[in-house]
C-alpha positions, -999 to +999 in steps of 0.1 A: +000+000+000+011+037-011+022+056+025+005+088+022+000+119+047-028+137+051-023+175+045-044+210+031-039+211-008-017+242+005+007+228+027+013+201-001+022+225-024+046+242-001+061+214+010+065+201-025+083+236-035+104+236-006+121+198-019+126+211-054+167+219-057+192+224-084+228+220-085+251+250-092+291+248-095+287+215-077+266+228-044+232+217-039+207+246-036+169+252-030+159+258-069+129+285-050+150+315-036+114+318-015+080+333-018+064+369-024+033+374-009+013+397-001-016+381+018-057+390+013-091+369+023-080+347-010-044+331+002-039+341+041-059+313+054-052+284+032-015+293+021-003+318+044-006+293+076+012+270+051+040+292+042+040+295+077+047+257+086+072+261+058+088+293+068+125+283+078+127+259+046+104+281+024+112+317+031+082+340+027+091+378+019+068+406+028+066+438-001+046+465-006+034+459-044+024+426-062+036+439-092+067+449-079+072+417-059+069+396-091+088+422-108+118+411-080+113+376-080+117+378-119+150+395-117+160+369-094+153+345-117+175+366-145+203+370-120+206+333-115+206+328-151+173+309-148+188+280-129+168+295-095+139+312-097+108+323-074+073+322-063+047+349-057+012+348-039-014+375-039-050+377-027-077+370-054-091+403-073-070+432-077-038+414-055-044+393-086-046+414-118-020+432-099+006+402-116-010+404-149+019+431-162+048+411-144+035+379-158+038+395-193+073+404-184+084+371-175+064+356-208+086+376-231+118+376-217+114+337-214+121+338-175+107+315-151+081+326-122+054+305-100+027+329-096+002+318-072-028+340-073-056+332-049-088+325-069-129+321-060-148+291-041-145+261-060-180+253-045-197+283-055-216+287-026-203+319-014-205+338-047-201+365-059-176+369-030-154+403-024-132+410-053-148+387-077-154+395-111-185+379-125-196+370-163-224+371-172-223+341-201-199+319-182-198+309-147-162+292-151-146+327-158-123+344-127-102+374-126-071+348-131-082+342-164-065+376-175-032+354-171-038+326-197-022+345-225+009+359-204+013+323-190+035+292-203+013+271-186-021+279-171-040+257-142-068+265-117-070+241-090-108+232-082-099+201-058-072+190-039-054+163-061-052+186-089-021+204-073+001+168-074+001+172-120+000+207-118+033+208-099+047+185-118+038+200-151+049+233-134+084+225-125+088+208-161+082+243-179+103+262-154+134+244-155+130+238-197+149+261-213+127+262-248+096+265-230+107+284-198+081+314-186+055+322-159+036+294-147-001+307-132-017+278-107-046+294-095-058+286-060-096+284-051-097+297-016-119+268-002-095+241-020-066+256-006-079+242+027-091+208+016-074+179+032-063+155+011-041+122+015-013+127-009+015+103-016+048+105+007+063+104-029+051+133-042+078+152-013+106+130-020+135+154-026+143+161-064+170+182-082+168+195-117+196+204-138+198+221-169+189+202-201+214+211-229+195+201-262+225+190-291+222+205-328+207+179-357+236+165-375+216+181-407+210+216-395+245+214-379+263+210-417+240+235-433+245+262-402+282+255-412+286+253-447+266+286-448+292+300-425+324+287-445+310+308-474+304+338-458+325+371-465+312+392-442+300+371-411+283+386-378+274+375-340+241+382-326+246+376-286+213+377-272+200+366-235+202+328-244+242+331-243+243+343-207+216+318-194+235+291-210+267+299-195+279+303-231+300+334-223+337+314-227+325+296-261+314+323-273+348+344-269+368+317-280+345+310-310+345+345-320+389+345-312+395+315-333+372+326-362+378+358-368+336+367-369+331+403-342+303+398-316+272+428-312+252+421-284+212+423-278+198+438-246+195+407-233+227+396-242+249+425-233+280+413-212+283+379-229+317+396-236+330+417-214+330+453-232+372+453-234+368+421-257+383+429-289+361+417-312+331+427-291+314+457-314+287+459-283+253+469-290+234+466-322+202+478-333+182+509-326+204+512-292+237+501-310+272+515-315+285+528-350+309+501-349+282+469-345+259+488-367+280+496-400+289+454-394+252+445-395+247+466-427+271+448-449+271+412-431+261+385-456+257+364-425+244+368-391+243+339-365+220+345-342+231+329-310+200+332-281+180+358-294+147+369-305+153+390-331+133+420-318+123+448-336+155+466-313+181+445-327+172+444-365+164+480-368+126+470-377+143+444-399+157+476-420+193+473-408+206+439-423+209+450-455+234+428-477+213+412-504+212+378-503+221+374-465+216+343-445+207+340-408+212+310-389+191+307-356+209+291-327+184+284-308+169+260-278+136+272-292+126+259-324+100+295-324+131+318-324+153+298-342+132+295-376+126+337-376+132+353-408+134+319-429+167+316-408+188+281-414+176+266-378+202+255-354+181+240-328+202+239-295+215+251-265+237+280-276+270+265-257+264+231-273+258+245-305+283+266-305+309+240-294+292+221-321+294+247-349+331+255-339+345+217-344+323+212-374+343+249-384+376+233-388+402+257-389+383+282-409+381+317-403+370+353-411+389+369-438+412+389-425+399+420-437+365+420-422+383+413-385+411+447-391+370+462-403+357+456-372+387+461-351+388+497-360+356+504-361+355+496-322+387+518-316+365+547-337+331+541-316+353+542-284+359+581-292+326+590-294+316+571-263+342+589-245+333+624-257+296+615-248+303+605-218+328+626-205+322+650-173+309+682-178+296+714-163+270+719-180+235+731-153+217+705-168+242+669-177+228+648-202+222+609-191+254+602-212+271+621-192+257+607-157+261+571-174+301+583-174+303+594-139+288+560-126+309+541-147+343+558-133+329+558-102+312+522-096+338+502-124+321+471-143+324+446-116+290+455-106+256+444-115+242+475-133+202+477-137+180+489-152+144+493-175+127+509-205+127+547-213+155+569-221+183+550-198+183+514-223+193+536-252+224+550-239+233+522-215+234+497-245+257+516-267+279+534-240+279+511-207+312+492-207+299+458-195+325+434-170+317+398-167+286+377-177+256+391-158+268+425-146+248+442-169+211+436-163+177+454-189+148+446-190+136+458-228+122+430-236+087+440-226+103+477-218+084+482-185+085+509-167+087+507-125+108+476-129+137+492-120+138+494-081+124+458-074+141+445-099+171+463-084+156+443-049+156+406-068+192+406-087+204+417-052+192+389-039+203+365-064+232+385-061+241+397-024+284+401-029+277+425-056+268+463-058+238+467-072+233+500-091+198+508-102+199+537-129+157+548-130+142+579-147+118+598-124+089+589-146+096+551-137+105+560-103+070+575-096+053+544-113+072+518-088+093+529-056+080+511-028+104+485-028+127+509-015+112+506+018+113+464+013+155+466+005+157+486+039+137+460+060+157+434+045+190+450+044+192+448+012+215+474-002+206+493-033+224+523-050+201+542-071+208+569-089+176+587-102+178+613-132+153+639-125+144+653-163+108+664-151+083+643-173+088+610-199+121+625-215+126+596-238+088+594-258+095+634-261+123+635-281+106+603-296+073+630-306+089+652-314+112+628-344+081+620-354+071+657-360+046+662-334+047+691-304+057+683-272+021+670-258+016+653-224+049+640-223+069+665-198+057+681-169+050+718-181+039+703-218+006+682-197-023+697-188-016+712-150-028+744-129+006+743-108+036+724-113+047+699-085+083+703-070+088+669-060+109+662-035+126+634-046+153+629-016+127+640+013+109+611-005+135+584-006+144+589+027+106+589+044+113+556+030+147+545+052+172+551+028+201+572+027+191+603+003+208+630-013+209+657-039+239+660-067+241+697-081+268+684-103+283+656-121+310+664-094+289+664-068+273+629-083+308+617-081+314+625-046+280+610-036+287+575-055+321+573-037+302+578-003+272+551-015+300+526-016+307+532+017+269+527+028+255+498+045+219+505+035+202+514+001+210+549-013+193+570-034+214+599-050+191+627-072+204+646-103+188+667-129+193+660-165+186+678-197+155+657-215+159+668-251+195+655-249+206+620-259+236+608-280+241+617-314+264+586-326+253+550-329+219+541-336+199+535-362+161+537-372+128+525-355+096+517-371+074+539-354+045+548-377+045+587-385+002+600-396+000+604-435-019+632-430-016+660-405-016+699-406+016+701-392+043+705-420+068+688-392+049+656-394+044+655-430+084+660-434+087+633-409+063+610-425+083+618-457+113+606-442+096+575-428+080+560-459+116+565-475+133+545-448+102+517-448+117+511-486+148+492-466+130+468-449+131+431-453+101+410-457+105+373-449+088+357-484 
């Protein structure tokens, strides 16, 4: 007879989570860092006493923000490289919903999050109860189901048993690396405290390693007879490098062959920035030297990335007739993009794979010296952009320079959508694997601070340096609070330009006004003078004001020194940002307007449309 032990269908699944582990660098480590929660009338009774049972095996943090606490656990999950990742539990309703946007985040960035959303009685009885959303045509229908399309997998738990597959299923599309992404169980409050005699198997202790998929011999010999005939070859790094602990490979591949490396978002510090044939960024974001590469490339290998609109310039910046793009790839999705050759793999297999297959073949000589100087030329204008400056007003090049000499590139540098990602790609000079951390992939706004909070967690012997906009910083600070109670230290430095600086200067390429985008350009009787610093530090942190690039200097070199999360203020110029590097965005301009600036613009824009590449 199966042994079996009667417990809630909550403290099953929190004993099941708390026996899942992984093995990193040969230790033996919980694969859940712990739990967010935030506890309402939908998880407090059945999973918060569980969590509670738990507690010492199963840590439960305490935040301020659902979103944000997902928004943490994700860049936990990032920080680790995917190999650990976390859980997060909110009451049903609005605690809820309140995921929806982090879920989304996880979904495209292909990162791995449990979200545990409390959901309405199973038995019905009840209903409607508080916070419940009802349809009219279909009584199955919760709140939770907002979280079906931003979810790899989707379950609602309606009795007990269910939880035993779910979790299974669950921890098979966290750990895969092709299908890897936010996993929704959502818990009917009754159900989460309904006994149930569950297996003593189903808690036996398990760990779960990373699977490493191997190329098709087939795609393998296309992927590298395509490459032995290029002229003009090119490296796409994207995130998939850096969770594969690809990083080495990838520099000796690139060494050996001759080919220069750009780098996605996701995928900036695959190389560190002083690697020679590391061009940095590409796309929209990118340097002049990665850029100019991708124009006249007749092939790109696209090693772990999703060829966003970012990186391909809205598929107008590869422009060598005739091209070819080989996807290396764990997921078949990305790696087919474009009519790309597939190479279906992890990326440090496949590389490893591609390189042997390589021989002793290698770039001609002239399209390495190409790329070589091209680097040594970009480097001048990221200097001059960067360098320190009097001016009242620095640009956020210029306060991207002073953190840089000030904080080096051993650190974990952080940050998330607006105008920051477009001058961090290009002008950051990334250190080792990890220590450069974006999230663009969904560009979302008030990630910054608890996503500051998670990678410090994955991460507590670095500094972490959060770089926010005060737009982001009024959608999402809380968490400030949450890294003081944890003593959790953050150094954040927040640019105050006064409004969205970024999708200005974006409206006003496009040949619009300035409209609704900066303070004094919205609709307002008085503008605010926010105190930014008096704000931080109601808060607990350590708060100051920089008149200077100087005086940001000086405060940096004294953050260092803190033992608790710092928050230093600047003002910036917002109709500033660097003039070198880059390249254009599809962003659709009105064919007819009454301002001659749009109709110029939209001139512009149907000339530059002409360079796009449509996959036939």
């Amino acid at each position: 007879m199966t042994a079996t032990i009667r417990l809630t269908m909550a403290q099953a699944l929190t004993r099941f989570l708390s026996r899942q582990f992984t093995q990193i660098d040969g230790k033996r480590l919980p694969i859940f860092g712990g739990v967010w929660a935030i506890f309402g009338h939908g998880n407090v009774a059945g999973l918060g006493e569980a969590l509670w049972h738990e507690r010492e095996r199963l840590p439960t943090f305490r935040a301020h923000n659902e979103q944000a606490m997902a928004h943490a656990a994700i860049a936990y999950a990032k920080a680790n490289m995917r190999r650990r990742f976390m859980a997060a539990t909110t009451s049903i309703g609005p605690g809820a919903t309140n995921l929806v946007t982090a879920a989304a985040l996880a979904h495209v960035n292909r990162l791995p999050v449990l979200l545990l959303p409390g959901d309405v009685f199973a038995n019905r009885i009840p209903d409607p109860v508080l916070q419940q959303v009802e349809d009219f045509g279909d009584g199955t229908v919760s709140a939770n189901d907002c979280f079906k399309p931003v979810s790899r997998y989707f379950d609602r738990i309606t009795r007990p048993e269910q939880i035993i597959p779910a979790l299974h299923r669950a921890m098979q599309v966290l750990t895969d690396p092709a299908e890897c992404g936010p996993v929704t169980l959502a818990l009917c409050q009754d159900v989460q405290a309904e006994a149930y005699d569950y297996p003593e198997s189903f808690f036996e202790e398990r760990v779960w390693t990373q699977r490493r998929p191997r190329a098709d011999r087939d795609e393998l010999k296309a992927a590298s007879e395509a490459l032995k005939a290029a002229k003009k070859p090119l490296i796409v790094a994207g995130g998939g490098v850096l969770y594969s602990g690809a990083s080495d490979d990838l520099a000796l591949f690139s060494a050996a062959t001759g080919i220069p490396v750009c780098e996605t978002q996701a995928g900036k510090s695959s190389l560190p920035d002083d690697t020679p044939l590391n061009m940095a960024a590409v796309g929209v974001t990118g340097t002049c030297a990665a850029n100019r590469l991708a124009t006249e490339a007749d092939l790109i290998l696209a090693v772990g990335t999703r060829l966003q609109d970012f990186t391909t310039g809205s598929w107008a910046l590869f422009g060598a007739a005739g091209k070819t793009i080989i996807g290396l790839n764990v997921q078949s999705f990305d790696a087919g993009k474009h009519r790309a050759l597939p190479l279906v793999a992890d990326a440090r297999e496949g590389l490893t794979e591609l390189f042997a297959a390589l021989g002793n073949w290698q770039a001609p000589e002239s399209w390495t010296g190409l790329a070589k100087a091209g680097k040594a030329d970009w480097r001048k204008d990221a200097d001059a952009a960067t360098a320190a400056t009097n001016a009242a007003l620095p640009s956020d090049a210029q306060v991207i320079g002073a953190v840089q000499r000030m904080m080096g590139s051993d650190i974990v540098l952080l940050h998330a959508a607006g105008g920051l990602p477009g001058e961090l790609h290009k002008l950051w000079q990334a250190g080792p694997p990890g220590s450069y951390h974006a999230e663009y992939g969904f560009s979302c706004m008030g990630y910054e601070i608890a996503g500051g909070l998670g990678a410090k967690m994955a991460r507590p012997d670095k500094e972490v340096v959060v770089m926010v906009g005060d737009g982001s910083y009024l959608m999402m600070n809380s968490e400030i609070a949450t890294s003081v109670m944890l003593g959790l230290k953050l150094t954040i430095v927040l640019l105050d330009n006064r409004g969205f600086g970024c999708i200005n200067r974006l409206q006003n390429a496009t040949g619009s006004a300035s409209f609704n985008n900066l303070l004094k350009d919205a609709r307002h009787e008085t503008l605010p003078e926010i105190d930014f610093v008096a704000h931080a530090a109601s808060m607990g942190a350590i708060a100051v004001k920089a008149a200077s690039i100087a005086d940001l200097e000086a405060a940096l070199a004294q953050a260092k020194t803190n033992t608790r999360t710092t928050v230093v203020v600047i003002d910036t110029d917002p109709l500033v940002s660097t003039g070198a590097g880059g390249t254009w965005w599809d962003v659709a301009v009105p064919e007819v307007s009454e301002r001659a600036e749009v109709r110029t613009a939209r001139a512009s824009y149907d000339e530059r449309r002409k360079r796009q590449t449509i996959a036939d």
